[in-house]
C-alpha positions in Angstrom: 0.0 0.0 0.0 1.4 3.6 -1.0 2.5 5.3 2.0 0.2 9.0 2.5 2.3 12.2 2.3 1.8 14.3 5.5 0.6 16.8 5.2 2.4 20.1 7.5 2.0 23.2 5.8 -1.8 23.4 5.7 -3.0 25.6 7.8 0.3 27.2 8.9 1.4 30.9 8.1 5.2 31.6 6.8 7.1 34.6 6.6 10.4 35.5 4.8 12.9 38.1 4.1 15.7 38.6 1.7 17.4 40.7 -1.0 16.5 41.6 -4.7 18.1 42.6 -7.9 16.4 44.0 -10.9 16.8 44.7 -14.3 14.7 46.9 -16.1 13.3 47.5 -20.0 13.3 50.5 -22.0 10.9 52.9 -20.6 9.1 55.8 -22.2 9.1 58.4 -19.4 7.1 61.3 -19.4 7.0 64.5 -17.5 5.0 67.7 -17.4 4.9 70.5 -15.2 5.3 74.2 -15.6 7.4 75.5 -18.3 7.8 71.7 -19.5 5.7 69.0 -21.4 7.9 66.5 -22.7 8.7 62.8 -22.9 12.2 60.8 -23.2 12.0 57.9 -25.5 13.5 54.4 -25.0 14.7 55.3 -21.4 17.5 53.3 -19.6 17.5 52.7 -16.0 19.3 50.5 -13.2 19.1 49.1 -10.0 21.3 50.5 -7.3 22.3 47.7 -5.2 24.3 48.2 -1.6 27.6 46.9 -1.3 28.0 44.0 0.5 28.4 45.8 4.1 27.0 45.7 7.5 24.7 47.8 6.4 22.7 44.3 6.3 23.0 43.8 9.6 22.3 46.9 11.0 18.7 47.1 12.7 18.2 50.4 12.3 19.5 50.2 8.5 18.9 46.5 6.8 16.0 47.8 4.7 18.1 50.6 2.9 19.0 47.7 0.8 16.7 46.4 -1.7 14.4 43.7 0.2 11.9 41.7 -0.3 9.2 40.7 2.5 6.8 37.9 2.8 4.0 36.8 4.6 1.2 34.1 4.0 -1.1 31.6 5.0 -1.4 28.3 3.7 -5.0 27.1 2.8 -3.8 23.5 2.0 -0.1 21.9 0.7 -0.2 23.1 -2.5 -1.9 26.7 -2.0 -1.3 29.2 -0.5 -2.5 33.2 -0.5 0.2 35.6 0.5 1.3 39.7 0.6 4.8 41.4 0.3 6.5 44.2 0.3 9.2 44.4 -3.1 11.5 47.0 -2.4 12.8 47.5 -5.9 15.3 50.6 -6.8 15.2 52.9 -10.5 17.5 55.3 -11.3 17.5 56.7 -14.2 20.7 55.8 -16.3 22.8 59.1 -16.5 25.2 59.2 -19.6 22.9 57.9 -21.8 21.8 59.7 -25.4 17.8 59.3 -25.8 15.4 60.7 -28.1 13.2 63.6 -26.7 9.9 65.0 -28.3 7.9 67.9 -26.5 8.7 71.8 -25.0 10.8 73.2 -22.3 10.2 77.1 -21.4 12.6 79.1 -19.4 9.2 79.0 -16.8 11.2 75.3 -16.4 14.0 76.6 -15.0 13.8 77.5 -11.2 15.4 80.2 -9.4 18.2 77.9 -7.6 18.9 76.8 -11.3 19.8 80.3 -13.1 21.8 81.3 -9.8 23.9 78.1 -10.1 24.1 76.4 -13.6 22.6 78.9 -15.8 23.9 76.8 -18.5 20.7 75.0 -18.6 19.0 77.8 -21.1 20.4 75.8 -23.4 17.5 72.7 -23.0 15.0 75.7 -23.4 13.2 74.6 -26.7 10.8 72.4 -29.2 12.0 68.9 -29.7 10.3 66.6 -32.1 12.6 63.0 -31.7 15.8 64.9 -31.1 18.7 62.9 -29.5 19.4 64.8 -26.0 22.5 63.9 -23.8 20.7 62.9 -20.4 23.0 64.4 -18.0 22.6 65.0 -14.4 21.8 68.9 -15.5 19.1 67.8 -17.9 17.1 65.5 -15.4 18.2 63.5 -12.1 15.4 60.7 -12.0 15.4 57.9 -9.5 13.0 55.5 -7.3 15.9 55.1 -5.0 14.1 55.6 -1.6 11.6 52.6 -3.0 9.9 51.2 -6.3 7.7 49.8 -3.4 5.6 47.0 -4.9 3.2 45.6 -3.0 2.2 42.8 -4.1 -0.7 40.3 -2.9 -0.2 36.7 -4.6 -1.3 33.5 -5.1 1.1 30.6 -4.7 1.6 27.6 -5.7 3.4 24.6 -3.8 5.1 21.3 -5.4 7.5 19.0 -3.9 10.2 17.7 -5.8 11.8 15.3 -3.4 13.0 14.5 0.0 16.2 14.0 1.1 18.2 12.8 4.8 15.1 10.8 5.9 13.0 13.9 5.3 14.6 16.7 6.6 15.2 18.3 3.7 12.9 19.3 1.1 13.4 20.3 -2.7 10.3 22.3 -3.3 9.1 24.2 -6.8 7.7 27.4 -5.6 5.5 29.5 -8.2 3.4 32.4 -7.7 0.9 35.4 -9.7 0.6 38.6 -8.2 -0.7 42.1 -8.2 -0.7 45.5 -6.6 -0.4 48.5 -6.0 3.3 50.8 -6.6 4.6 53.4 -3.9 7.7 55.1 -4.6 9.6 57.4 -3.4 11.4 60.1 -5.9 14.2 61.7 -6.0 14.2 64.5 -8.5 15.6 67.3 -10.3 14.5 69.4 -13.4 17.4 71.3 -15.1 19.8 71.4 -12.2 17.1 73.0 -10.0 15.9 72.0 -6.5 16.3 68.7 -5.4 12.6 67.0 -4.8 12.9 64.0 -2.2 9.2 63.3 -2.6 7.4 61.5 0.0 6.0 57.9 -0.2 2.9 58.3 -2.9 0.5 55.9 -4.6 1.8 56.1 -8.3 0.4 53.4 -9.9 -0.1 49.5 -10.2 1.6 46.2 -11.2 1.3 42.5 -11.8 4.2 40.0 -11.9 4.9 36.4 -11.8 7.6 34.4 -10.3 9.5 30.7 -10.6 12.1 29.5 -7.9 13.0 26.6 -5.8 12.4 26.0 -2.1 14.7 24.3 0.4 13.3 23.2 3.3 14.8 22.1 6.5 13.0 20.2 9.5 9.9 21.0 7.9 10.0 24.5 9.6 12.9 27.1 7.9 13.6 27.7 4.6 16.3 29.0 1.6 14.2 30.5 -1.1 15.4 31.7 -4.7 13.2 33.0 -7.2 13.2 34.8 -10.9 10.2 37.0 -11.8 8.9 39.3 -14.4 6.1 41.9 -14.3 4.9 45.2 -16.0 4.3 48.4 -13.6 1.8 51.3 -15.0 3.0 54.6 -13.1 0.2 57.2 -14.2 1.1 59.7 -11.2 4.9 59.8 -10.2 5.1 62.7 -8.0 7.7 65.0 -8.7 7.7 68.2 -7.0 6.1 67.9 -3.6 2.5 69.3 -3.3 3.0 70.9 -6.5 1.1 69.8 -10.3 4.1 68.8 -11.7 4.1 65.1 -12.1 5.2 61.7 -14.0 4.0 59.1 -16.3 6.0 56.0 -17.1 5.1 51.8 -18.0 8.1 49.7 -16.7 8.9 46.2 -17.2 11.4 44.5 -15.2 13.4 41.2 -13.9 14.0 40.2 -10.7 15.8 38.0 -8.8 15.8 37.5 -5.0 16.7 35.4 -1.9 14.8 34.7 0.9 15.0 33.2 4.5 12.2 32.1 5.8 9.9 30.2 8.6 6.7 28.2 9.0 4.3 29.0 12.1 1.5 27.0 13.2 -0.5 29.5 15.0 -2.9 27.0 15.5 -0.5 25.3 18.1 0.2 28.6 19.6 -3.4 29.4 20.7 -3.9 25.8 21.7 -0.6 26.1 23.8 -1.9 29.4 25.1 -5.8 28.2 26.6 -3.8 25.7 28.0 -1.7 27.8 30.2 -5.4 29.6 30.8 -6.8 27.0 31.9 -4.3 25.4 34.1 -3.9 28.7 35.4 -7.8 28.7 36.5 
């Protein structure tokens, strides 16, 4: 007679934490404001991963880095429902030559601007396709502070085999989610003020990701996973409290690692009317 798998996750909650890497597509990115309607084509951007430091160990500095957070419930072995926090970064690729179709006024330029690097006048314009240097002075652009995805999932669960009597687990993890985008951007327009915007609802995503589980005990885990998703930014704050504003559609890669646990909170409340009851 075939032996029954036991069943252990069902029912259980989890919870992980790790480290991300992304890679991003071309992006068309377009800004408006004041003195300025116009919208860079093709657009490269980075990550900006930390350094291997102890920046990562530090409690009151491990999520500078780029993180990614877990937590779920599992309805049975194979299923499970689950919400995270991806804490991607964009920046803007500086150096890069892109084409850029729209208007810049002098109404663009700020006051800080002319006083320091009046050299900017020379962005003032109509450009229809034109290849434009992107240097710092033309447009500092960056989610650095958080291309926060947060992302509720559905995922699913497949064992690949055992190994040392059990106590190790080769598991196929797979998951589809969606969500809402929060960054946080840094900005400046023509070598003006420097806009650390605060945390703002921007826009939406969906992604999906493939990895493999290792289990240990049938309690902790090592997690690796690939995913790909599309983003839809139709409100990038800029300028804080002010109309000026972004528009972008992103589509990325990401890799991360993960450490995580199991938690039957089942046995923890059954564990805790004991103690009530004995105590009574």
């Amino acid at each position: 007679m075939a032996q029954q798998k036991q069943e252990y996750r069902t029912g259980k909650l989890f919870f992980n934490w790790g480290y991300n890497r992304s890679w991003y597509g071309k992006s068309d990115i377009h800004l408006e404001g004041p003195g300025y309607d116009y919208t860079i084509h093709d657009a490269k951007a980075d990550d900006d991963p930390q350094e291997v430091s102890s920046v990562y160990f530090d409690p009151g500095k491990f999520t500078v880095p780029q993180f990614t957070f877990r937590a779920g419930y599992y309805i049975n072995e194979h299923w499970s429902v689950s919400a995270g926090w991806d804490h991607m970064k964009y920046v803007l690729r500086n150096g890069q030559t892109a084409k850029v179709s729209g208007e810049i006024t002098a109404d663009a330029i700020d006051d800080y601007a002319w006083m320091n690097d009046p050299s900017v006048a020379q962005y003032i314009g109509e450009y229809d396709d034109e290849d434009v240097y992107i240097g710092k002075d033309f447009l500092k652009y960056e989610h650095t502070d958080g291309l926060n995805f947060i992302r509720v999932a559905v995922d699913r669960t497949d064992e690949l085999l055992r190994l040392a009597n059990g106590k190790v687990g080769v598991i196929w993890q797979n998951s589809l989610g969606t969500g809402p985008v929060l960054p946080w951007t840094d900005f400046t327009l023509l070598s003006g003020k420097r806009y650390k915007n605060r945390l703002h609802f921007s826009g939406w995503g969906v992604g999906v990701h493939t990895g493999v589980k290792i289990e240990f005990l049938k309690s902790f885990y090592l997690q690796t996973q690939v995913g790909a998703g599309y983003i839809n930014l139709f409100d990038v704050e800029t300028k804080m409290h002010e109309s000026d504003k972004a528009t972008q559609e992103i589509k990325y890669i990401e890799w991360d690692f993960v450490a995580g646990f199991y938690l039957n909170w089942k046995r923890i409340l059954k564990v805790g009317n004991y103690k009530k009851t004995a105590e009574n």
